[in-house]
Each structure stands twice: as structure tokens, then as C-alpha cells.
N, C-alpha and C positions, 0 to 999 in steps of 0.2 A: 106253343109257348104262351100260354094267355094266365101263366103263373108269376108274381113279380121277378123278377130277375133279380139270381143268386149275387155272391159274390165274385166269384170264378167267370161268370157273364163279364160284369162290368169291369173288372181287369181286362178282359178280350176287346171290349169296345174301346176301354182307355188307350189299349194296345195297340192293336190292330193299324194298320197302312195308315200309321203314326197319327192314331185318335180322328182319323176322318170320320167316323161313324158317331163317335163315342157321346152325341147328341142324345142317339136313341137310347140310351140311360137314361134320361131325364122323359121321354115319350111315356102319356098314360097306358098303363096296362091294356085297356082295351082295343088303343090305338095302334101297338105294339107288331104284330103281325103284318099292317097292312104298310105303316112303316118300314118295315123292316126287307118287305116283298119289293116298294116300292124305292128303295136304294139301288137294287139288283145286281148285288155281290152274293153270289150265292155260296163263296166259298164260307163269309161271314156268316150267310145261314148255316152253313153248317155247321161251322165251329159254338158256336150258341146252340145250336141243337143239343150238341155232344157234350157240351158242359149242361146242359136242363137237368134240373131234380129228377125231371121225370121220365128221365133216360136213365137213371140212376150214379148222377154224378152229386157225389153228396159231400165228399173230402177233397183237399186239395190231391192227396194223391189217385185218385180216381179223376180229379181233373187232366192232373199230368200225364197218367197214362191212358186215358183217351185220345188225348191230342199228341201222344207219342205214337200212340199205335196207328193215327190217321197220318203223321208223317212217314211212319215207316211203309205202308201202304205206298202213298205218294212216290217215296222216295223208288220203290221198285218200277212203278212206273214208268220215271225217271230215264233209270236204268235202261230199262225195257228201249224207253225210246233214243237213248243213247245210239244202243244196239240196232234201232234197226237199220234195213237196208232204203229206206224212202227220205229223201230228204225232201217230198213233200208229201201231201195226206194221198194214199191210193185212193181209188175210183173204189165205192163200194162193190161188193164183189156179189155177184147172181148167183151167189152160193156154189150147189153141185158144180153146175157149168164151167165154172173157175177153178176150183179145187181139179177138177181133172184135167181141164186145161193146163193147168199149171205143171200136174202129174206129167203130162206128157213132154211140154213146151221147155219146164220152167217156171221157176216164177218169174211173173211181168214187174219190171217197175216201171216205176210213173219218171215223166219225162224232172229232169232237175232244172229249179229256178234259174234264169237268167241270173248273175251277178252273184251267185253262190260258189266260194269255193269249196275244195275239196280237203277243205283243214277239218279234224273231228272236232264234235263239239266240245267236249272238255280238254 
């Protein structure tokens, strides 16, 4: 992004986790990157990515639906993690090993946090 920043940008920075960023609108072009690495919100990097010209975000409604279709993404996720059966992160798995382990065993889960009950998240 070392192109000046659109309009659809600087709404997002005005926006964003209520204009804490919205400084780096005013940051020179040049300097723009290394600011913007050096905040380390990368969900903000992304969202600015995805509205950049030269991503081809050029209308407001090619802004909207970029950033609709990144929530809808998300949103599966979400979902995804709703669902699953771990309420905490598994142990990365040793691929094959695990996968037929699992064939055989079950799947394994990971032990649950101390002081977590068992209400679903939503």
C-alpha cells in the first residue's frame, strides 16, 4: 500500500476499534507501511488491504462487499468454532499418526480449563 490512501481506507481507520488507529491517515505515504506493521493489528492490515485500489476496490460497493464477504468468512469460522468439541486449542497433531490413532481410539480431546463451565458459548 505505498499508494495514498482511498476514501473507503480512511473511513476504516476513522472506524475502526473506535478511531484508535485513525492517526495513520494523517502518516506520510512513505512512512505508511512501516507504521502501519508497527501498530500490530493485523486484522487492520487487512481490512486496508482489502479496500486498496490495487486490490481493486474502487466503489463504495466493491468496498462493502469485500468486507462483507471477509465477515462472512469469519463468520463460518465462528460457527465452526462454536461447534467444536475442544474447549481448549488441541495439541498439534503428527498428522498420519493421529488421524489413525484417532481411527482406532477416537478422537482425543484436550483436557478442559479449570473454572470453565459447561454452558455453550452462545
Amino acid at each position: 500500500m505505498t499508494m495514498p490512501l482511498n476514501a473507503f481506507q480512511i473511513a476504516a481507520l476513522e472506524t475502526y476499534s473506535n478511531a484508535e488507529f485513525s492517526y495513520l491517515a494523517s502518516v506520510p505515504i512513505g512512512e505508511f507501511e512501516t507504521s502501519l506493521a508497527r501498530c500490530g493489528d493485523t486484522l487492520l492490515h487487512f481490512i486496508l488491504h482489502e479496500l486498496s485500489a490495487t486490490e481493486g476496490c474502487h466503489t463504495r460497493s466493491d468496498a462493502i462487499l469485500r468486507l462483507a464477504s471477509a465477515a462472512e468468512a469469519i463468520d463460518a469460522i465462528i460457527d465452526t468454532l462454536h461447534a467444536a468439541r475442544h474447549e481448549t486449542s488441541p495439541q498439534p497433531s503428527d498428522g498420519e499418526n493421529t488421524r489413525r490413532r484417532e481411527t482406532e481410539t477416537g478422537p482425543q480431546t484436550a483436557p478442559r480449563c479449570k473454572g470453565l463451565d459447561s454452558r455453550p458459548l452462545r
